[in-house]
C-alpha positions in Angstrom: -42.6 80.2 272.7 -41.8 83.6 274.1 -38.7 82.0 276.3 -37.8 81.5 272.8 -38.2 84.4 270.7 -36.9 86.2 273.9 -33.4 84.6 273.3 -33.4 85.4 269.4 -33.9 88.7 270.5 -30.7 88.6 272.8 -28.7 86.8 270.1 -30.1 89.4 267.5 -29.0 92.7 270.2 -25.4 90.7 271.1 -24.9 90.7 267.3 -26.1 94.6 266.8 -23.7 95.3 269.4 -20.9 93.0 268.3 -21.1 94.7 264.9 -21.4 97.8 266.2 -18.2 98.2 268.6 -15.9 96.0 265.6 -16.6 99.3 263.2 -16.1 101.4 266.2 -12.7 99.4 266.7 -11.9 99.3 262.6 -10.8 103.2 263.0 -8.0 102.7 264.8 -7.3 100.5 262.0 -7.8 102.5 259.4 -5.2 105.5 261.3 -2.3 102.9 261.2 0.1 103.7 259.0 0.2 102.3 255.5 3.6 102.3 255.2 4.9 100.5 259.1 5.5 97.2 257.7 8.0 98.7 255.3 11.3 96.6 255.2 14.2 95.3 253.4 13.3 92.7 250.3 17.1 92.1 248.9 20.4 93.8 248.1 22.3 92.8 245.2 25.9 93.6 245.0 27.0 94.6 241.4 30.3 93.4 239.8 32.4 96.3 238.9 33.9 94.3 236.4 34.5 96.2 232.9 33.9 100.1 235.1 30.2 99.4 236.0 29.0 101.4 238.9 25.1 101.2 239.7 23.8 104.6 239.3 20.2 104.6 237.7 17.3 102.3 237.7 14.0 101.6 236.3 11.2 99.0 236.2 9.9 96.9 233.2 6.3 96.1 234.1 6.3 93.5 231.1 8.8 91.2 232.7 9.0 92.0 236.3 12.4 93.5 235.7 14.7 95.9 237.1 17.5 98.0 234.9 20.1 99.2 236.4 22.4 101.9 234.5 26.4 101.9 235.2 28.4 103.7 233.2 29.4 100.9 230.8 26.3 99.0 230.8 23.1 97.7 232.2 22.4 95.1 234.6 19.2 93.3 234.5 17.7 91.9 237.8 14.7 90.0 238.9 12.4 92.9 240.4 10.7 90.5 243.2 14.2 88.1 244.2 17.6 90.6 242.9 18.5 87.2 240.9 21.0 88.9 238.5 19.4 87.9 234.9 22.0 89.7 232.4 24.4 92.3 231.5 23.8 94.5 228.5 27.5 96.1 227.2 27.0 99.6 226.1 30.8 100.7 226.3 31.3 100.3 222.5 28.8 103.5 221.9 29.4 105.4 225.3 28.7 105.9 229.0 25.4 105.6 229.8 24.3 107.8 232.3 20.4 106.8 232.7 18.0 104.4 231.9 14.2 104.7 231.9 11.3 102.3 230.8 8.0 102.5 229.0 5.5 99.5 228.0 8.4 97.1 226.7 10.9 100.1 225.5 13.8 100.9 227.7 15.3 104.4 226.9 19.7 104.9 227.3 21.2 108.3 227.8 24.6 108.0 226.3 27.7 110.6 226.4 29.8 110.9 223.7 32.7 108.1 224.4 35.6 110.6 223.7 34.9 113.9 225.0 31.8 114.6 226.7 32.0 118.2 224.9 30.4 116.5 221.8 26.7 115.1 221.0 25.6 112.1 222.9 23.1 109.4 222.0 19.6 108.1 223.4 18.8 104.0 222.3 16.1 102.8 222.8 16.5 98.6 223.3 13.4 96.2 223.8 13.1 94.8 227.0 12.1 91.5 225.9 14.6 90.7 223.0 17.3 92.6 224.5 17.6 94.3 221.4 18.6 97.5 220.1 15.8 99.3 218.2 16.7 102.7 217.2 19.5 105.5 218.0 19.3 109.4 217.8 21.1 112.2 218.3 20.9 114.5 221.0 23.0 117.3 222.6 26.3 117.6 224.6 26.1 115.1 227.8 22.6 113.9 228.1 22.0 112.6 231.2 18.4 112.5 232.6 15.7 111.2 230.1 11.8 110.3 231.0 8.8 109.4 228.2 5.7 111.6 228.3 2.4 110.0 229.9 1.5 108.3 226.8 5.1 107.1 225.7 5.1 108.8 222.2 7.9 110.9 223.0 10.9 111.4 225.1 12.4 114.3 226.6 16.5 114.2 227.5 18.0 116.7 229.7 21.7 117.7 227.7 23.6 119.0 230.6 26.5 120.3 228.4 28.9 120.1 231.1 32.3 121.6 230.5 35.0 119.2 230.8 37.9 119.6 233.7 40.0 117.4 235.5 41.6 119.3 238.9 41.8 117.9 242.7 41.1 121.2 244.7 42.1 124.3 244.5 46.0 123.4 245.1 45.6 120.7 241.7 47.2 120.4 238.8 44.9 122.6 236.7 41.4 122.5 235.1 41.1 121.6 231.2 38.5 123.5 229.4 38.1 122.8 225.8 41.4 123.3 224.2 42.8 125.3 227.1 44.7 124.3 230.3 44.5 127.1 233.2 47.9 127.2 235.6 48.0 125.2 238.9 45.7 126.6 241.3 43.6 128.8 239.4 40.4 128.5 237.7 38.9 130.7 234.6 35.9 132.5 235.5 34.2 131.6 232.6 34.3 129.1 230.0 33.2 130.8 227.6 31.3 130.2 224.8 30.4 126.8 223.1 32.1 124.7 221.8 34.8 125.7 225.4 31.3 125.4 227.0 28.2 123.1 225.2 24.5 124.9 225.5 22.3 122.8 227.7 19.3 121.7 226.4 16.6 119.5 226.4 15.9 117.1 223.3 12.6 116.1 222.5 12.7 112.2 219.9 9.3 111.9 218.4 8.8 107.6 218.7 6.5 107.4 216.0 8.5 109.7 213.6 11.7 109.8 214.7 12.7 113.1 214.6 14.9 115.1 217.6 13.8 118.5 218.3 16.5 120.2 220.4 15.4 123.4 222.5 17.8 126.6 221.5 16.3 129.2 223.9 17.3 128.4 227.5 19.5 131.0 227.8 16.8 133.8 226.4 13.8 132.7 227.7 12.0 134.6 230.0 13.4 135.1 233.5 11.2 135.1 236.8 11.7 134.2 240.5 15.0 135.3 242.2 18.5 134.6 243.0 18.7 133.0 239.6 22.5 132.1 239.3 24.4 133.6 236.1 27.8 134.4 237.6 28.7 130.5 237.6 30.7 131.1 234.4 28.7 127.8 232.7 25.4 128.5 230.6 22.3 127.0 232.2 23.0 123.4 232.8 19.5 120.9 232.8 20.0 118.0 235.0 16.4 116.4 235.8 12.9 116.8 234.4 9.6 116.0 234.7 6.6 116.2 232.6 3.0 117.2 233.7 0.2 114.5 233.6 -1.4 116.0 230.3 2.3 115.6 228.8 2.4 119.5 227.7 5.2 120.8 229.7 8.1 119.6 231.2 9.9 121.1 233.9 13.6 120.9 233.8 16.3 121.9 237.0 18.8 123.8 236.3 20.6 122.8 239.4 23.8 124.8 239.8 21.8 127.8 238.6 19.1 127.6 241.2 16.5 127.7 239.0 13.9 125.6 236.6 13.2 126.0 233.1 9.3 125.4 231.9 9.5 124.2 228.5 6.5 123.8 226.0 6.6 120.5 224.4 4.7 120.9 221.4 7.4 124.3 220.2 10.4 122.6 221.9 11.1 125.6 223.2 11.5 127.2 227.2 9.0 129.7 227.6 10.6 131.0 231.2 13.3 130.3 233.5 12.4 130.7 237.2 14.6 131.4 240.0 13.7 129.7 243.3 15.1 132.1 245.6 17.1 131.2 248.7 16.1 129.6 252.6 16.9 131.3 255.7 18.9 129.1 258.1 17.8 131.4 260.9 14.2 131.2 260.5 13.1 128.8 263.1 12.2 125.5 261.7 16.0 125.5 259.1 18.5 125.0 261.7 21.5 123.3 260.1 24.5 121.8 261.6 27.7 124.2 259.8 30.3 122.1 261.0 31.9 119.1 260.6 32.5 116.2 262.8 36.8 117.2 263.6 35.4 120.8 264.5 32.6 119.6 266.7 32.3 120.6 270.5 32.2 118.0 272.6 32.0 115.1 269.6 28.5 116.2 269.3 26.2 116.8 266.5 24.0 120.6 267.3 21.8 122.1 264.7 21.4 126.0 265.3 20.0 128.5 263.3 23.0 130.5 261.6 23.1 133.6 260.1 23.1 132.2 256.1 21.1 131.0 253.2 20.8 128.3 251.3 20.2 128.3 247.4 17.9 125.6 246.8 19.7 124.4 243.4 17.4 121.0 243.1 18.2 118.3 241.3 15.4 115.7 241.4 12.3 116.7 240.3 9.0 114.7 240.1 4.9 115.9 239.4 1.7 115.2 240.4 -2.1 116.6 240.2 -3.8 118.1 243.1 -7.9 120.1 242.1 -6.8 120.5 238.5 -3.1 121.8 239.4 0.3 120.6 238.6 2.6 120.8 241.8 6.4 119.9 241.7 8.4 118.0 244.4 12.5 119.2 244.4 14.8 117.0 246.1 17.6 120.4 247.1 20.3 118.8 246.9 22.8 121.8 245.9 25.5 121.9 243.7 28.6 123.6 242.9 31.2 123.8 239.3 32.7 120.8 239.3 35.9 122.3 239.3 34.9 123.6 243.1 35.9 127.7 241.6 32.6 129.1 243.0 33.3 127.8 246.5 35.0 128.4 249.5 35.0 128.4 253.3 32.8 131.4 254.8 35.8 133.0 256.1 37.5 133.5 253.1 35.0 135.7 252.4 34.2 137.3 255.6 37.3 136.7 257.6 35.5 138.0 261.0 34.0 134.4 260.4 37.6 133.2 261.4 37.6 130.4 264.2 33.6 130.7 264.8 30.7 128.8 264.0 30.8 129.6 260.7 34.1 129.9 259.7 34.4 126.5 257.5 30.9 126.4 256.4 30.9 126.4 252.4 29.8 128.7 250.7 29.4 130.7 247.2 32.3 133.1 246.9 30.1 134.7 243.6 27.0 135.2 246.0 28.2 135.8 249.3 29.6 138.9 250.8 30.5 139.5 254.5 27.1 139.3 256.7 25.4 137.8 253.3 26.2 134.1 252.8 24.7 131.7 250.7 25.7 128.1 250.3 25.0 125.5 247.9 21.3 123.3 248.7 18.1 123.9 251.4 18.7 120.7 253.1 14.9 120.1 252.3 12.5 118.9 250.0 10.2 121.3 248.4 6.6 121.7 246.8 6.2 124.3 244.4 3.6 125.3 242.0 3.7 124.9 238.6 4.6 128.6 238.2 8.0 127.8 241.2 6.1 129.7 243.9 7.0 128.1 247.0 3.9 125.6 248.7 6.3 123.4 251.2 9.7 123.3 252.5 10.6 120.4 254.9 12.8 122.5 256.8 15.5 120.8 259.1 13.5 117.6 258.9 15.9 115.5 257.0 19.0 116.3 258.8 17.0 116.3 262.0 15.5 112.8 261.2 19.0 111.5 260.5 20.3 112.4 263.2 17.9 110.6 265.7 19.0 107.5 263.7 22.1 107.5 263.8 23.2 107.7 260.4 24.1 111.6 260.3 27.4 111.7 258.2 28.8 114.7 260.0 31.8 114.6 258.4 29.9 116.6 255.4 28.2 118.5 257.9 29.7 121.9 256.2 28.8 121.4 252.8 25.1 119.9 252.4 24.1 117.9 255.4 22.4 114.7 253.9 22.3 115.7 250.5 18.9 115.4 249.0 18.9 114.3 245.7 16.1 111.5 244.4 12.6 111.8 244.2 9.7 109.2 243.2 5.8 109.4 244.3 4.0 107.0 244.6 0.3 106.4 245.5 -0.4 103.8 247.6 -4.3 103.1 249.6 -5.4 106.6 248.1 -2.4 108.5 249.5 0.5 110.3 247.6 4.1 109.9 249.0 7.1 111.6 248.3 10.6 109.2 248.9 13.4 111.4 249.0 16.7 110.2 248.5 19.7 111.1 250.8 23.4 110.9 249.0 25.1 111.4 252.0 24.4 109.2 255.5 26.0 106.9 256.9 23.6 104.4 255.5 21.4 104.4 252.4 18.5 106.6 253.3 15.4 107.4 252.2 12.7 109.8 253.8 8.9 109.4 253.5 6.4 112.2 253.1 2.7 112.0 252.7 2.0 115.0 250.1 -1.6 114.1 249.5 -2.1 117.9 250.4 0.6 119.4 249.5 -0.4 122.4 251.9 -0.6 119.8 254.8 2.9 117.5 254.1 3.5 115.3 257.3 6.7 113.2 257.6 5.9 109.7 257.9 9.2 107.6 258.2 13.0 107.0 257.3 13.7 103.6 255.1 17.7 102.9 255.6 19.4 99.9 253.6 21.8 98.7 256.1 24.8 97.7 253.7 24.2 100.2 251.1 24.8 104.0 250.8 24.7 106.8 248.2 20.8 106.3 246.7 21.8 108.1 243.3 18.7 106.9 241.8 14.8 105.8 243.0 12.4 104.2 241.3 8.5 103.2 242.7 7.2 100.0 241.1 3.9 97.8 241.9 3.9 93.6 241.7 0.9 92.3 242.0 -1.2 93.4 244.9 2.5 94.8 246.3 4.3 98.4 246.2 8.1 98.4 246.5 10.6 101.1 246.1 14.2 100.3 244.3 17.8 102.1 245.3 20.8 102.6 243.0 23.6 103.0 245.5 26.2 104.4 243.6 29.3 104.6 246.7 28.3 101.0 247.5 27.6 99.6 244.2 24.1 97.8 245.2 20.7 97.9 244.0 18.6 97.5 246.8 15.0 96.7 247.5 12.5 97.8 249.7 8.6 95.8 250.0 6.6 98.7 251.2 3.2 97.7 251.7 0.3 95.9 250.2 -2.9 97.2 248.2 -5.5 98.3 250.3 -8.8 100.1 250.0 -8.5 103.6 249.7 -7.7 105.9 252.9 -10.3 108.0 254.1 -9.2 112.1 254.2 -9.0 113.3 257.6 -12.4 115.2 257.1 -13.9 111.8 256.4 -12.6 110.3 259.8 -14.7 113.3 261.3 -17.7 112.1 259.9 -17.0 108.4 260.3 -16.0 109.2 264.1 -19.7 111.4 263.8 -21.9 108.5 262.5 -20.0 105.7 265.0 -20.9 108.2 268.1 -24.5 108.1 266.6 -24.7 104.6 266.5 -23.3 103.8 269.6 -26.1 106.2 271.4 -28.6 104.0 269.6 -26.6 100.7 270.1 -26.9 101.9 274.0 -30.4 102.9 273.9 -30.8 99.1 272.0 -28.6 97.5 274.9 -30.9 98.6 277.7 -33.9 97.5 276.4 -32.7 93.6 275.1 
């Protein structure tokens, strides 16, 4: 009888133990990324039939959908396969410019068909009919749009764009309005509307159906520096994003390097920030100022240069963090469209001639000779909800692209990769940023965990082999798995990315002390337990 309940005993300390050293063994576990089995789902190739050209998508969480916006229409995919479903004409009323979805309603930003100059159109269509529900009014050139939290209302960025048509500096002019400017040189200002529309943001009550329209971006309070008003333009909004209690939005105003903060209940902006400017010699911001024909030796160097970058952002995305709104900028940069606030840095400082610098573009409104600024940070940011810088990525993005191979350096002068997407997600108790990047060699996005947004670690680069140009990103959840869609405007694709599948909750690194705490405490005792079975 002892022989026997000696043995239990064994079986009962092999077990302790067994139990013991698999928790000690789950930690490693529990460290591995949540994002390394991350891969390619499916690419669909759009038709380009009737002018489309994928730009914009979003996700219908009723049907499993995906809607991609292109210019003339919307094309309608099967979120889990890219099985094209159906293509939804809009050319009769416009160009639509972007789509976005809420419980069943999908929202169409629409520029006037005729001349841009004029007030566009937001539809709203149901997803599952395919119908068109209701129409309103908006301002010149809407482009961005996104529904508060609760879906009662939705907020449209009017970017009131002048219109021009020119090739370069050497083209056949630029049309403005009613006016044509002589070969090769550009007005300094547009002047005032109707030559130049006001940006704005309209806000469409749902339930009511009225539009309010903002009509104080140009007088609102201004904060921050290196605010841009020598463009010519008024203050153009390009992307916004609305906090999570659905009070304020904030709106970029990209080529301005600023954001406006706009009360939603008044309609009205009640500041304009300017977001300062980067220095490329600060250690951590090299860039690479030239391109690929100017390289030495073929190869691709980031240095730190005597210049700044404006961060001029055009995504924009939110999140909570203890109580406090924080904003994630993808810095894309941006210039007239026109190209008559830029030129190589030795136009304006011709000691620049025939070194580093000498082709690197740059503002010829902000620069002056040992002070020159270029379009974009070649970064992502954090902010506050007041603009106060939290996070910059730094060189990470170029840097990353690089290592991979798909560096475009022939845009190595302008913006390096071109950051211009955002979309969080949170995924096994973690917040990541994916930040798309317009220019590499292939699609590319870049993974950040933000969870902190004072401790931001990169965690990957996703590249769609086939695809390039992400113009537009959009985070969506299937079941028990997180994916992440492209629209790849230079390629014409949608592509799909599976990124991982529902887990428990991470653990904060502060926990993993205490876990690693507890496990050495219970391997002591499993020890002491060891020696006497």
């Amino acid at each position: 009888m002892k022989k026997t309940l000696t043995l239990v005993a064994h079986r009962a300390c092999a077990v302790s133990l067994a139990a013991t050293f698999a928790l000690a063994g789950a930690l490693p576990s529990a460290h591995a990324g949540l994002l390394d089995n991350a891969s390619l789902s499916w690419t669909y190739q759009h038709s380009a039939n009737g002018g489309f050209l994928s730009e914009i998508v979003s996700f219908d969480a009723t049907r499993n959908e995906l809607w991609v916006s292109g210019v003339t229409g919307i094309d309608i995919l099967h979120a889990r396969t890219g099985a094209f479903i159906e293509r939804i004409d809009v050319s009769a009323y416009g160009f639509v410019n972007s789509v976005t979805i809420h419980n069943g309603v999908a929202a169409l930003a629409i520029e006037n068909k005729t001349n841009r100059e004029l007030p566009g159109v937001v539809q709203t269509w149901q997803t599952a009919s395919r119908t068109l529900s209701a129409s309103y009014t908006v301002g010149a050139l809407p482009d961005m749009l996104t529904f508060t939290p609760d879906g009662r209302k939705l907020l449209v960025a009017n970017e009131g764009t002048p219109n021009n048509s020119t090739t370069g500096a050497t083209g056949a002019g630029v049309h403005y309005g009613s006016l044509t400017s002589p070969a090769g040189s550009f007005p300094r200002s547009y002047g005032s509307n109707p030559l130049d529309p006001a940006g704005s943001v309209s806000i469409i009550d749902l339930a009511s159906g009225a539009v309010t329209t903002s009509t104080n971006l140009e007088t609102a309070l201004r904060t921050g520096s290196h605010l841009r008003t020598n463009t010519g333009m008024n203050f153009e909004p390009e992307y916004i994003a609305v906090n999570a209690a659905g009070t304020k939005a904030y709106v970029t105003l990209q080529e301005a390097n600023g954001i406006g903060v706009l009360d939603i209940a008044s309609g009205q902006f009640e500041k304009v920030v300017g977001l300062g400017a980067k220095d490329f010699s600060a250690p951590g911001n090299r860039i690479d100022p030239k391109n690929d024909s100017t390289q030495t030796n073929n190869q691709i160097e980031l240095v730190s240069v005597n210049a700044k970058g404006l961060y001029m952002p055009d995504g924009i995305a939110t999140y909570q963090r203890a109580g406090k709104t924080y904003l994630v900028m993808a810095n894309e940069g941006d210039f007239r469209e026109d190209d008559a606030d830029r030129s190589p840095a030795a136009n304006v400082d011709p000691s620049l001639t025939g070194t580093l610098l000498s082709n690197l573009r740059v503002s010829n409104t902000d620069s002056s000779p040992g002070n020159l600024y270029v379009a974009g940070a070649r970064s992502f940011s954090i902010r506050d909800g007041d603009g106060n810088l939290v996070f910059d990525s730094g060189e990470i993005l170029d840097r990353e692209a690089i290592a991979l191979g798909i560096y475009d350096d022939g845009r190595s002068r302008d913006k390096g990769v071109e950051p211009e997407g955002v979309e969080l997600m949170d995924i096994g108790g973690r917040t990541f940023a994916f930040i798309g990047l317009e220019r590499t060699t292939q699609a590319a996005v870049a993974v950040f965990d933000i969870t902190d947004p004072y401790q931001v670690s990169f965690v990957r680069m996703l590249v769609a082999d086939g695809s390039r140009s992400p113009e537009g990103l959009k985070g969506f959840r299937m079941g028990d798995d997180y994916y992440l869609a492209l629209s790849n405007e230079v390629t014409n694709t949608t592509a799909v990315f599976y990124l991982a599948t529902a887990t428990a909750p991470v653990p904060e690194p502060e926990v993993y002390a205490l876990m690693a705490a507890g496990l050495l405490v219970v391997g002591l005792a499993a020890r002491r337990r060891a020696r006497s079975c």
